[in-house]
N, CA, C and O atoms as a GROMACS GRO file, in nm:
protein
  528
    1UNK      N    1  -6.730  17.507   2.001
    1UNK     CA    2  -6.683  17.504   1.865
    1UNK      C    3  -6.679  17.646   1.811
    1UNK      O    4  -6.760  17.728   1.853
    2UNK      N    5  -6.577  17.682   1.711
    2UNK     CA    6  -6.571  17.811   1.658
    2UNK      C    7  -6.541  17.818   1.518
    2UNK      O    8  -6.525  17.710   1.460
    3UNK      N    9  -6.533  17.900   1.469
    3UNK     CA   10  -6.491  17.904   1.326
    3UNK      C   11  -6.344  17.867   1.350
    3UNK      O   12  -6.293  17.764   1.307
    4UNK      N   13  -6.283  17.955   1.419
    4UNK     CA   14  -6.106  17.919   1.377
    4UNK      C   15  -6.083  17.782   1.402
    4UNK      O   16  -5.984  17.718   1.367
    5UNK      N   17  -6.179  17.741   1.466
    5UNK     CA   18  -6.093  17.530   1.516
    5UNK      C   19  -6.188  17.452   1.380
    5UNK      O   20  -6.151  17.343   1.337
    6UNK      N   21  -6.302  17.518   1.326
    6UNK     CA   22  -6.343  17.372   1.225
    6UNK      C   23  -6.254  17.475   1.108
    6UNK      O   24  -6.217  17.392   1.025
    7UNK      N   25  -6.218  17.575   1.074
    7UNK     CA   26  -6.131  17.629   0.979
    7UNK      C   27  -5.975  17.543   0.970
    7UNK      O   28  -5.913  17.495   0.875
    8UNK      N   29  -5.949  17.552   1.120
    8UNK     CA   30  -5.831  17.452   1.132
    8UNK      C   31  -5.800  17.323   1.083
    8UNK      O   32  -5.684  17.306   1.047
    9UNK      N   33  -5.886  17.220   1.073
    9UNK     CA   34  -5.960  17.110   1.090
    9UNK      C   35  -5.935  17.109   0.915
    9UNK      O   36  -5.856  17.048   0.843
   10UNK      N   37  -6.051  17.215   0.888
   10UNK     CA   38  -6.038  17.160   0.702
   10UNK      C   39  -5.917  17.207   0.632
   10UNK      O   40  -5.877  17.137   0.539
   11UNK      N   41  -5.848  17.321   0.666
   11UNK     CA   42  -5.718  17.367   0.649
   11UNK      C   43  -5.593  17.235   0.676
   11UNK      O   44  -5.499  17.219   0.598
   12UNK      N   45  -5.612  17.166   0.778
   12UNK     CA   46  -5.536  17.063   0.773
   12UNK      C   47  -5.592  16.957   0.709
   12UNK      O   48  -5.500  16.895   0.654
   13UNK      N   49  -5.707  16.900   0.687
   13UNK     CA   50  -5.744  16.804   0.590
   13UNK      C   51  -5.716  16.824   0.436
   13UNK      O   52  -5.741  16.740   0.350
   14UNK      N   53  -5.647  16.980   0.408
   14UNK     CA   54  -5.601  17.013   0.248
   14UNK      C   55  -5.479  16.994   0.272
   14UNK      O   56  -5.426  16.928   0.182
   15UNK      N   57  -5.398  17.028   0.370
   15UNK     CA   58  -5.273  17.013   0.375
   15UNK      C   59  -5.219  16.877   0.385
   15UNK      O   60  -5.104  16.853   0.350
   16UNK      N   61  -5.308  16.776   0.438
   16UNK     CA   62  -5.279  16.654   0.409
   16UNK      C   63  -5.272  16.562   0.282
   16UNK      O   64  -5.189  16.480   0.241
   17UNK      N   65  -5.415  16.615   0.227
   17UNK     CA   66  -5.459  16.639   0.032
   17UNK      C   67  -5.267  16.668  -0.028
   17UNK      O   68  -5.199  16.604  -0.108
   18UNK      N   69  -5.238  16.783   0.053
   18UNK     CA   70  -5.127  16.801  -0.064
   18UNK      C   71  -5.005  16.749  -0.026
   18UNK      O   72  -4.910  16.743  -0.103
   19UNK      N   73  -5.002  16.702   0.113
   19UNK     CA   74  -4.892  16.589   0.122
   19UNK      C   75  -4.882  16.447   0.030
   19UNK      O   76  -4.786  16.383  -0.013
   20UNK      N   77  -5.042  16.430   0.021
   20UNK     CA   78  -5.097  16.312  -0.069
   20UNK      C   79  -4.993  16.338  -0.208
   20UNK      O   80  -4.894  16.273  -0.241
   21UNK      N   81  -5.046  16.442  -0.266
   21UNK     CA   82  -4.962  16.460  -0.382
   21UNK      C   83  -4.900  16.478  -0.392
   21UNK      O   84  -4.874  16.480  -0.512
   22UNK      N   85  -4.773  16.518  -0.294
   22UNK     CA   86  -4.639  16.513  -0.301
   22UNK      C   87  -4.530  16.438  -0.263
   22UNK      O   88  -4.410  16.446  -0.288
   23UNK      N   89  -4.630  16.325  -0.165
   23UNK     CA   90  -4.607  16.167  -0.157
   23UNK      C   91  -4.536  16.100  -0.315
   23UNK      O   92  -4.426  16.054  -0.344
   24UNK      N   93  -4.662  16.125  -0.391
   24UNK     CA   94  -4.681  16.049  -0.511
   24UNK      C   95  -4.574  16.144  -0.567
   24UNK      O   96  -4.468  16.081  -0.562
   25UNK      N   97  -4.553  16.260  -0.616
   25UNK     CA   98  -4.420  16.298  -0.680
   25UNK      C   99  -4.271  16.269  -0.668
   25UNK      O  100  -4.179  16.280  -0.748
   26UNK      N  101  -4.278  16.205  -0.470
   26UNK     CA  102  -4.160  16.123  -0.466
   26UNK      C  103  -4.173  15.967  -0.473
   26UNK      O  104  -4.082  15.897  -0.429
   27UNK      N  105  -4.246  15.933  -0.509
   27UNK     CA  106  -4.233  15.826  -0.507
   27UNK      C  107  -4.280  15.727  -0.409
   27UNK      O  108  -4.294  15.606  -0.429
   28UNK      N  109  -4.303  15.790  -0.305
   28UNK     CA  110  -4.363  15.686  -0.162
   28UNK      C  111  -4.525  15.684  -0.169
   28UNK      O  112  -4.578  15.777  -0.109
   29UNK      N  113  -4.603  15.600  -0.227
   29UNK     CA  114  -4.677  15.538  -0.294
   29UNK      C  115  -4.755  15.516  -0.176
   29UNK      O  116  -4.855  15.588  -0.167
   30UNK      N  117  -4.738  15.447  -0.098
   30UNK     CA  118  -4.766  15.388   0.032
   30UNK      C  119  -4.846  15.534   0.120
   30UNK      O  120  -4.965  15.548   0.150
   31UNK      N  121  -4.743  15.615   0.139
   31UNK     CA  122  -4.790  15.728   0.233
   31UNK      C  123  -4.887  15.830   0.130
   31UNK      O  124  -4.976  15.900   0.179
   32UNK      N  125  -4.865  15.828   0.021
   32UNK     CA  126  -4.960  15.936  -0.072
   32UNK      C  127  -5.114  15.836  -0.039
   32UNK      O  128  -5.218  15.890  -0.001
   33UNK      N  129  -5.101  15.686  -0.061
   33UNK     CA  130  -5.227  15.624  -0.044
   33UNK      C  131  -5.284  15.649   0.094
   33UNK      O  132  -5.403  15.676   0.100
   34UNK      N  133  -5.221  15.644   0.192
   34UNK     CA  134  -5.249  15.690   0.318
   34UNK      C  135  -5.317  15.836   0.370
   34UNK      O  136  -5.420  15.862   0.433
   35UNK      N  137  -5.226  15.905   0.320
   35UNK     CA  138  -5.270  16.037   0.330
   35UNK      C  139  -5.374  16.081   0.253
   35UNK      O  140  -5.415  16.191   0.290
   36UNK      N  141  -5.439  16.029   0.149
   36UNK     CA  142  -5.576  16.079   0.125
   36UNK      C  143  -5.652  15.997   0.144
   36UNK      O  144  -5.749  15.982   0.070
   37UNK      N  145  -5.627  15.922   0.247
   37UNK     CA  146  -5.766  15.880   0.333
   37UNK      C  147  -5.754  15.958   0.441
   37UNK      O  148  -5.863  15.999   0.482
   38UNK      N  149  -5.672  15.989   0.495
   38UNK     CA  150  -5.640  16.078   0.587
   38UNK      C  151  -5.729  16.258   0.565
   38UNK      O  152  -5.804  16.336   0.623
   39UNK      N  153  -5.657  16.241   0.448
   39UNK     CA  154  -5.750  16.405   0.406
   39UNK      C  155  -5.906  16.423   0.402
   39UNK      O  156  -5.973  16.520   0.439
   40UNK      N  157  -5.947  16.295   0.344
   40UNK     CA  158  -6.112  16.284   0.366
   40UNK      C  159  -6.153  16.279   0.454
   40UNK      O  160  -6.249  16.352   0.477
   41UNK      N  161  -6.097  16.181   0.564
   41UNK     CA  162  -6.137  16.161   0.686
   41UNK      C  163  -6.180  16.288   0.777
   41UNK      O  164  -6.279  16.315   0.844
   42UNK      N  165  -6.051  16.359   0.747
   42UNK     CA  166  -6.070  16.473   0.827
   42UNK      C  167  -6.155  16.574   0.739
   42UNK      O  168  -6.224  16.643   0.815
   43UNK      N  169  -6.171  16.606   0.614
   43UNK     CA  170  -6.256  16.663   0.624
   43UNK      C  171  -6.376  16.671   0.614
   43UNK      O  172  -6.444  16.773   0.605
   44UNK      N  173  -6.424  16.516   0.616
   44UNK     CA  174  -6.564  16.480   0.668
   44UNK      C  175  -6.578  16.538   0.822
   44UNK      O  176  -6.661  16.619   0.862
   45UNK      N  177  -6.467  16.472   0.900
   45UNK     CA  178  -6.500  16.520   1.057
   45UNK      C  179  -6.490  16.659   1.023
   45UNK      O  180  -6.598  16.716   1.036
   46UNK      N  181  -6.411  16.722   0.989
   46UNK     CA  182  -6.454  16.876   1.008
   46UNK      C  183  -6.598  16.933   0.988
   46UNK      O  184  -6.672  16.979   1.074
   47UNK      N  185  -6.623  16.916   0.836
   47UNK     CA  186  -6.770  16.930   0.802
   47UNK      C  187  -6.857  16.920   0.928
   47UNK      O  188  -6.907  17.017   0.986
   48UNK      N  189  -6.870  16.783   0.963
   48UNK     CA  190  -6.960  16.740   1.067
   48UNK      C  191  -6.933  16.829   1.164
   48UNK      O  192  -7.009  16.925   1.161
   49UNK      N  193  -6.839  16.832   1.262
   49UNK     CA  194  -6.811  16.879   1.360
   49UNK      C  195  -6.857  17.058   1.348
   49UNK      O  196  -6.911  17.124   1.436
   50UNK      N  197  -6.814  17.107   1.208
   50UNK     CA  198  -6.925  17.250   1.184
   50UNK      C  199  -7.058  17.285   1.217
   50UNK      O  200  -7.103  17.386   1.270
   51UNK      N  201  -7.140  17.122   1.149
   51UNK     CA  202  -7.269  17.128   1.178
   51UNK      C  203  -7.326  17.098   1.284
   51UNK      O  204  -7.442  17.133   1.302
   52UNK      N  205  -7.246  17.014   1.394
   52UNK     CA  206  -7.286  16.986   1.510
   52UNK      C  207  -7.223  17.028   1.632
   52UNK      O  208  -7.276  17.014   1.742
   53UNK      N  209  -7.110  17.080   1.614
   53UNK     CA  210  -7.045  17.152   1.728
   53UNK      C  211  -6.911  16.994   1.782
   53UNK      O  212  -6.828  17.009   1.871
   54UNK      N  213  -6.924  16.888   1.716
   54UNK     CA  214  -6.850  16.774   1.779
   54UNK      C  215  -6.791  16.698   1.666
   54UNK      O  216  -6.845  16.684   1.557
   55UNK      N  217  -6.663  16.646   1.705
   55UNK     CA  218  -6.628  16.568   1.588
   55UNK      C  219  -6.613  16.426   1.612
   55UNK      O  220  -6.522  16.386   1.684
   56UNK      N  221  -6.690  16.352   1.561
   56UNK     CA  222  -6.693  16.212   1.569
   56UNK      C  223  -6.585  16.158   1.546
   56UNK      O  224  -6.486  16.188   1.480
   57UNK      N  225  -6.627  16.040   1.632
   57UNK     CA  226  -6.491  15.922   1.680
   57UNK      C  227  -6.482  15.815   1.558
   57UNK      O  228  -6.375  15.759   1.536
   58UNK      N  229  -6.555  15.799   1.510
   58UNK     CA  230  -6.550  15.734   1.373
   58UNK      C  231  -6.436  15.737   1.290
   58UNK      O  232  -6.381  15.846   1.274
   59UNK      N  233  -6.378  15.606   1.218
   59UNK     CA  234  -6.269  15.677   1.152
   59UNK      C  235  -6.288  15.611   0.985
   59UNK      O  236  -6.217  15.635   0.888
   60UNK      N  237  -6.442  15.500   0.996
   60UNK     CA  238  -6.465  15.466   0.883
   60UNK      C  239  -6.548  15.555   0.788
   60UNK      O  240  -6.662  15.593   0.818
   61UNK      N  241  -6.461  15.599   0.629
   61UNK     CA  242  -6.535  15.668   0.553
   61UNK      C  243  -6.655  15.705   0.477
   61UNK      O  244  -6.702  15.815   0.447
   62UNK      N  245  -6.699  15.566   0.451
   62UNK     CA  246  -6.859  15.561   0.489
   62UNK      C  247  -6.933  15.575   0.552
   62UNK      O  248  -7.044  15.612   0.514
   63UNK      N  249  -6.898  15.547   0.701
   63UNK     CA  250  -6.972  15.569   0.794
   63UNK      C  251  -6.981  15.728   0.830
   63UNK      O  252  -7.076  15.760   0.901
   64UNK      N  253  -6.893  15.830   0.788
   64UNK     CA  254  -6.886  15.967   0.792
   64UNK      C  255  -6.956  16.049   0.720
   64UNK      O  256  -6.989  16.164   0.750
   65UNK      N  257  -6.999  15.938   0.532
   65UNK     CA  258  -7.070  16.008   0.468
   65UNK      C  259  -7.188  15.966   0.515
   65UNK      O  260  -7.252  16.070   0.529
   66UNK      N  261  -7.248  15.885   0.546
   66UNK     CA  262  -7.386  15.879   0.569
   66UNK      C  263  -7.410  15.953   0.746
   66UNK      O  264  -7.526  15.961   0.786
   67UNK      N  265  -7.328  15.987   0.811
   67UNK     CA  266  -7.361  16.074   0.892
   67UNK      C  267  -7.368  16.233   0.837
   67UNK      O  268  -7.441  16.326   0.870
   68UNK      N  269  -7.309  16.227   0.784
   68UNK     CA  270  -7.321  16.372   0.676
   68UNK      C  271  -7.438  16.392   0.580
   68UNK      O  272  -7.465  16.501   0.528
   69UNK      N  273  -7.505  16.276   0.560
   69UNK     CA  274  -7.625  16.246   0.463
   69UNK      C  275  -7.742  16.285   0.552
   69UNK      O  276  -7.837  16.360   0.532
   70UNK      N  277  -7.696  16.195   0.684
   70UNK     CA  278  -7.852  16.231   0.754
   70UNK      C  279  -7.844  16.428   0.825
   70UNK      O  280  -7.933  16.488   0.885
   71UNK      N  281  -7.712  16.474   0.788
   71UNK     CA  282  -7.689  16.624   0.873
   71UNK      C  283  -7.770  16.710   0.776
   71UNK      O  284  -7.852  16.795   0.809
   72UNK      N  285  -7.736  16.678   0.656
   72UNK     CA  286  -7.741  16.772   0.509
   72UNK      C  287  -7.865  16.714   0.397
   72UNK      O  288  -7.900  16.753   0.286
   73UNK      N  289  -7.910  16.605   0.485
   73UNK     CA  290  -8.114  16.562   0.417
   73UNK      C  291  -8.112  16.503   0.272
   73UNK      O  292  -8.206  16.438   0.225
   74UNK      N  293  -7.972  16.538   0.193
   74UNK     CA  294  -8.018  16.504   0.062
   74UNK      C  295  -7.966  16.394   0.069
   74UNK      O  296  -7.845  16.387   0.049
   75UNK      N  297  -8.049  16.264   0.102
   75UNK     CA  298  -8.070  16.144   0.096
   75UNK      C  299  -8.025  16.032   0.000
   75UNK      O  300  -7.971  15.923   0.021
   76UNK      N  301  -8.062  16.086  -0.097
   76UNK     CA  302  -8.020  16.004  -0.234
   76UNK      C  303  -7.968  16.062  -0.343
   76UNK      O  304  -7.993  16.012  -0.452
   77UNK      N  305  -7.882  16.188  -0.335
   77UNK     CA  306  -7.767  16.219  -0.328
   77UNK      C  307  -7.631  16.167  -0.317
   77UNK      O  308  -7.540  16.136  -0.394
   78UNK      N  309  -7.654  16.169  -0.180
   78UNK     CA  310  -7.546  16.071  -0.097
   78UNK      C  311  -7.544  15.924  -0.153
   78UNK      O  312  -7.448  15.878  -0.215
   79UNK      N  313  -7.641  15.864  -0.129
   79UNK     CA  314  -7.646  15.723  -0.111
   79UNK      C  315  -7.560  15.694  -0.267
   79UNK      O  316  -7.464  15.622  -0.294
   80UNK      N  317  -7.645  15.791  -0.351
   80UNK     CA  318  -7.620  15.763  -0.514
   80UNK      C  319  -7.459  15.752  -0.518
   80UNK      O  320  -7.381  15.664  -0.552
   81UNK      N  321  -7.449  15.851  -0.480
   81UNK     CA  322  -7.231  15.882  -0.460
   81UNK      C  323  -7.182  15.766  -0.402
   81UNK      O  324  -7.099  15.682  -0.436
   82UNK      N  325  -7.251  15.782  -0.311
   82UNK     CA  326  -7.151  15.595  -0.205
   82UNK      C  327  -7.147  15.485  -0.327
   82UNK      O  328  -7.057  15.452  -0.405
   83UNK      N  329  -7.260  15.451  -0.312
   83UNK     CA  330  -7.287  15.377  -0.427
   83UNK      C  331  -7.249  15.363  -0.549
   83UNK      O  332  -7.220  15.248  -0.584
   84UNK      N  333  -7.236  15.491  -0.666
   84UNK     CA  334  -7.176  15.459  -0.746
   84UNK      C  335  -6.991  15.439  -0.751
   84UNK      O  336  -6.919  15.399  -0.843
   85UNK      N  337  -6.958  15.485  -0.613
   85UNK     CA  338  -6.804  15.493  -0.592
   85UNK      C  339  -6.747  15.385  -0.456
   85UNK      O  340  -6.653  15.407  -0.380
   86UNK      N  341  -6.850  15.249  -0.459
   86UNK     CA  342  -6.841  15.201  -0.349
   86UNK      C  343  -6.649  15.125  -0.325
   86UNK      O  344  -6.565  15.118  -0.236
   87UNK      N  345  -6.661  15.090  -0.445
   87UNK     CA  346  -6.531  15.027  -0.486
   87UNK      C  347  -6.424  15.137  -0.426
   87UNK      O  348  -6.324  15.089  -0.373
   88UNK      N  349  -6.432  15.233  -0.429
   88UNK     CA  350  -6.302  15.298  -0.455
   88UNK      C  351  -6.319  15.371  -0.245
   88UNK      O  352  -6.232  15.400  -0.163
   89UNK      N  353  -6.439  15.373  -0.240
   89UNK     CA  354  -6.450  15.392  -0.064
   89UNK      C  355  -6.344  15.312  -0.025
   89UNK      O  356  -6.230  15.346   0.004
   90UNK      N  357  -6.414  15.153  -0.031
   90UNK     CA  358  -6.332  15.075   0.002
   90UNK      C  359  -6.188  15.045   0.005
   90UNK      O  360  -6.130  14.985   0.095
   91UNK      N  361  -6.136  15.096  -0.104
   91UNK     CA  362  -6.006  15.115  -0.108
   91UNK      C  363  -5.947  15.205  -0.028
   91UNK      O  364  -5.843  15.163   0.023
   92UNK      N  365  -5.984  15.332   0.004
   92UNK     CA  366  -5.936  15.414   0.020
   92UNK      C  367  -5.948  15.431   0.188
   92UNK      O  368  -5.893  15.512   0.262
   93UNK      N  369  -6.036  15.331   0.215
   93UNK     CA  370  -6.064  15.271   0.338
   93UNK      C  371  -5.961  15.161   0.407
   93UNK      O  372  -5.930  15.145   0.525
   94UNK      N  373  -5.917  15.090   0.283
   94UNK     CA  374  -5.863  14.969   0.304
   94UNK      C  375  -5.680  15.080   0.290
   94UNK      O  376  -5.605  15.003   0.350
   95UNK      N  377  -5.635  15.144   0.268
   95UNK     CA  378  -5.546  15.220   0.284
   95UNK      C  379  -5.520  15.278   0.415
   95UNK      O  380  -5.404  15.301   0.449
   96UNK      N  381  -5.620  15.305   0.492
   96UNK     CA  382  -5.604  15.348   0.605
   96UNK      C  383  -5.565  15.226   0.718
   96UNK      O  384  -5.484  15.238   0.810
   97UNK      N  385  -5.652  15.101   0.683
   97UNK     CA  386  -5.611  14.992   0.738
   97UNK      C  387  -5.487  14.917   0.726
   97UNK      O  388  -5.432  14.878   0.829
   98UNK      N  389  -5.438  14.894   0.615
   98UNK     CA  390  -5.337  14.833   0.577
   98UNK      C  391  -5.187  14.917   0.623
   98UNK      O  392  -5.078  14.862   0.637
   99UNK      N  393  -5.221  15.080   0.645
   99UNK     CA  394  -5.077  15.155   0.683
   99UNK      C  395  -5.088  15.111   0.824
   99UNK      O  396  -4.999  15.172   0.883
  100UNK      N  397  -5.152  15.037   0.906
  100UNK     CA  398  -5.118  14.969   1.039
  100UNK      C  399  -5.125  14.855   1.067
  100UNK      O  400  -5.090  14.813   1.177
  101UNK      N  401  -5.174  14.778   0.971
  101UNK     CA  402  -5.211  14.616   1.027
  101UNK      C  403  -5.133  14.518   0.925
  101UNK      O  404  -5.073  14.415   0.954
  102UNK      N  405  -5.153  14.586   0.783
  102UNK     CA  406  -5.153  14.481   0.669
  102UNK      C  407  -4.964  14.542   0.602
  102UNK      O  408  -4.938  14.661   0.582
  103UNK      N  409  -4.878  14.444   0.583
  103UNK     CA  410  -4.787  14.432   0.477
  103UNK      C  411  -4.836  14.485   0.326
  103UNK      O  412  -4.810  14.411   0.232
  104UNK      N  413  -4.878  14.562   0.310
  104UNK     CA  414  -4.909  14.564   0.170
  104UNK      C  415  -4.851  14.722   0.108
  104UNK      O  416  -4.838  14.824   0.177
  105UNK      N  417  -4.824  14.710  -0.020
  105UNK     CA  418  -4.768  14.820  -0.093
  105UNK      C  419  -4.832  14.859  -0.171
  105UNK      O  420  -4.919  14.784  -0.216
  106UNK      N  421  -4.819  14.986  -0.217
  106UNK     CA  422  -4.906  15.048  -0.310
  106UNK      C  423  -4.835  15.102  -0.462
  106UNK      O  424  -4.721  15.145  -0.448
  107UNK      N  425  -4.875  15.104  -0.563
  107UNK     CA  426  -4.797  15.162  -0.688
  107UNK      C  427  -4.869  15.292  -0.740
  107UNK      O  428  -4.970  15.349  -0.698
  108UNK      N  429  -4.786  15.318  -0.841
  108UNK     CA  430  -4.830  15.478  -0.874
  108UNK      C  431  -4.951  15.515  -0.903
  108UNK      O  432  -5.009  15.619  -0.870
  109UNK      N  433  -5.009  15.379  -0.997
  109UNK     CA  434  -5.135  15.404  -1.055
  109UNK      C  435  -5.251  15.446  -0.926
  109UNK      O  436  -5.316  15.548  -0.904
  110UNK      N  437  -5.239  15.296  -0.847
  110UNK     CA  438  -5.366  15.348  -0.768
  110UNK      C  439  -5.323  15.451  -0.667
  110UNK      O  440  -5.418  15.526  -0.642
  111UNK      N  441  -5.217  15.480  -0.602
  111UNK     CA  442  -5.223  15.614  -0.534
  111UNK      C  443  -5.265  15.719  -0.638
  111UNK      O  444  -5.315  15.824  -0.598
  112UNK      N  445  -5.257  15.708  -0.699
  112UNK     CA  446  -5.285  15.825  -0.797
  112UNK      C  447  -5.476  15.816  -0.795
  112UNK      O  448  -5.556  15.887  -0.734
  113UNK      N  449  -5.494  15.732  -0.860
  113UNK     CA  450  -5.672  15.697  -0.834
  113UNK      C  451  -5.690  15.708  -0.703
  113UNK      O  452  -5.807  15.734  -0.677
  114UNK      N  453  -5.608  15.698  -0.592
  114UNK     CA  454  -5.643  15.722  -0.462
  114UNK      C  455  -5.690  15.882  -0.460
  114UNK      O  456  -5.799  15.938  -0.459
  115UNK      N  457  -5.588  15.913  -0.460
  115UNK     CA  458  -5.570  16.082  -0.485
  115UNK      C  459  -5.650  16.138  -0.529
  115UNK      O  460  -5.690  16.231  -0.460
  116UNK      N  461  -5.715  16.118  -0.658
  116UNK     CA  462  -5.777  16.189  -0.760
  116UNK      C  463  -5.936  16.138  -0.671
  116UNK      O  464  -6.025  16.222  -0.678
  117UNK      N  465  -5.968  16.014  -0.597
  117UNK     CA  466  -6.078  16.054  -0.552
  117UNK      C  467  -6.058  16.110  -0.434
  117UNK      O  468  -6.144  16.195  -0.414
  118UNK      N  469  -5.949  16.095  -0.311
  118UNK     CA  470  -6.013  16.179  -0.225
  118UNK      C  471  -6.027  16.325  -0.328
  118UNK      O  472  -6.133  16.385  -0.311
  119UNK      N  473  -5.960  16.368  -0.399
  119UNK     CA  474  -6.014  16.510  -0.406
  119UNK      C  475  -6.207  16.519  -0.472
  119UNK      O  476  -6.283  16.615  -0.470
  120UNK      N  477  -6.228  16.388  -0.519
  120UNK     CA  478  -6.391  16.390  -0.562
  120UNK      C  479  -6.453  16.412  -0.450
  120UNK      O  480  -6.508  16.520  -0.429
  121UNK      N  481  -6.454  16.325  -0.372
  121UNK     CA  482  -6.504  16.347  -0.256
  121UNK      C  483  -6.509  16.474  -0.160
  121UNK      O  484  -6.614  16.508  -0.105
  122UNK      N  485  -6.396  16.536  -0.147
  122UNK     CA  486  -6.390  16.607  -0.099
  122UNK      C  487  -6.498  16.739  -0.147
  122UNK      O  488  -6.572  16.812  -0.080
  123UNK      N  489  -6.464  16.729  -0.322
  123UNK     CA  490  -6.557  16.843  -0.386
  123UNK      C  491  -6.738  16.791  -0.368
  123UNK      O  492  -6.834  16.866  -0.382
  124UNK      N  493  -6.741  16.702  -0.348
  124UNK     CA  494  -6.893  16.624  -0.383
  124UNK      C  495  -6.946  16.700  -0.177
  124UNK      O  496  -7.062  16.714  -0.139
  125UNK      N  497  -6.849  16.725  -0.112
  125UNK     CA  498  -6.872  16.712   0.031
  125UNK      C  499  -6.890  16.885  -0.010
  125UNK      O  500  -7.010  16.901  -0.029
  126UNK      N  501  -6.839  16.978  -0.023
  126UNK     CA  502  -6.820  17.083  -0.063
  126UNK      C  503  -7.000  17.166  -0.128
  126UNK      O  504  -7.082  17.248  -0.086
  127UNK      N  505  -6.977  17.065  -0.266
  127UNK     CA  506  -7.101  17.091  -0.288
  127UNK      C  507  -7.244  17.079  -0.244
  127UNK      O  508  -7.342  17.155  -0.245
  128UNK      N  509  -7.216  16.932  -0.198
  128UNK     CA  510  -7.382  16.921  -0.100
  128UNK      C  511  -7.365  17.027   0.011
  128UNK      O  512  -7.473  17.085   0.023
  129UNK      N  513  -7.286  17.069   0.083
  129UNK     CA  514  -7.282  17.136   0.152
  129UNK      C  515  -7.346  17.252   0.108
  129UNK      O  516  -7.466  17.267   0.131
  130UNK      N  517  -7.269  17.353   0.037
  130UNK     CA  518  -7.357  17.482  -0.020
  130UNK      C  519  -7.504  17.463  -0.058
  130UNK      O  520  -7.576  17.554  -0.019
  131UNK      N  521  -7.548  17.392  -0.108
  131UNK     CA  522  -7.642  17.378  -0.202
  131UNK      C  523  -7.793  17.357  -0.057
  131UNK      O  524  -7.915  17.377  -0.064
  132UNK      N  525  -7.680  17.297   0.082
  132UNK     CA  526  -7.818  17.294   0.204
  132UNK      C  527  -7.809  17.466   0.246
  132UNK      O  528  -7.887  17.514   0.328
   0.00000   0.00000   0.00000
């Protein structure tokens, strides 16, 4: 592992972030919801893969933060965040599922609430980070 490949890694997990939002400026609702599960995803695995040299096969978003919980110790921190944002995990979870299995469409509002949390997340991942 090196700096330039987990640099890579979160560099493309923003660039996906801003496909997210430019999904939603045209209108394809569907792929903006997609793509910021996409952006978290990856930059949970990046994170991780910083701190451990490997990037997990995991592709569920919870399951990334609480591997990130037990990397970075602050315990109930984390849990508190999952928890108070379990609803919207789920969604944003259930976005990643549904762009391969499920018929389902998305509208402006919640890609937009999609959006606006991966970027929480992303900053909440950011900050516990510095702060170890």
């Amino acid at each position: 592992m090196s700096y330039s490949e987990v640099a890579l890694l979160k560099d493309r997990a923003l660039r996906m972030l801003e496909s997210s939002r430019r999904s939603l400026r045209e209108g394809d609702y569907d792929i903006a919801a997609f793509m910021a599960e996409q952006a978290v995803q990856l930059y949970l695995k990046s994170v991780i893969f910083e701190l451990t040299g490997e990037v997990p096969r995991v592709h569920v978003v919870r399951q990334l933060m609480f591997v990130l919980k037990d990397l970075l110790g602050n315990q109930s921190f984390f849990d508190d965040f999952v928890r108070e944002n379990r609803s919207l995990f789920i969604r944003l979870e259930e976005a990643y599922i549904s762009s391969r299995y499920m018929p389902r469409r998305y509208d402006r509002e919640e890609a937009e609430e999609l959006i606006g949390f991966a970027e929480k997340v992303i900053e909440f991942v950011k900050s516990v980070k510095s702060k170890s």
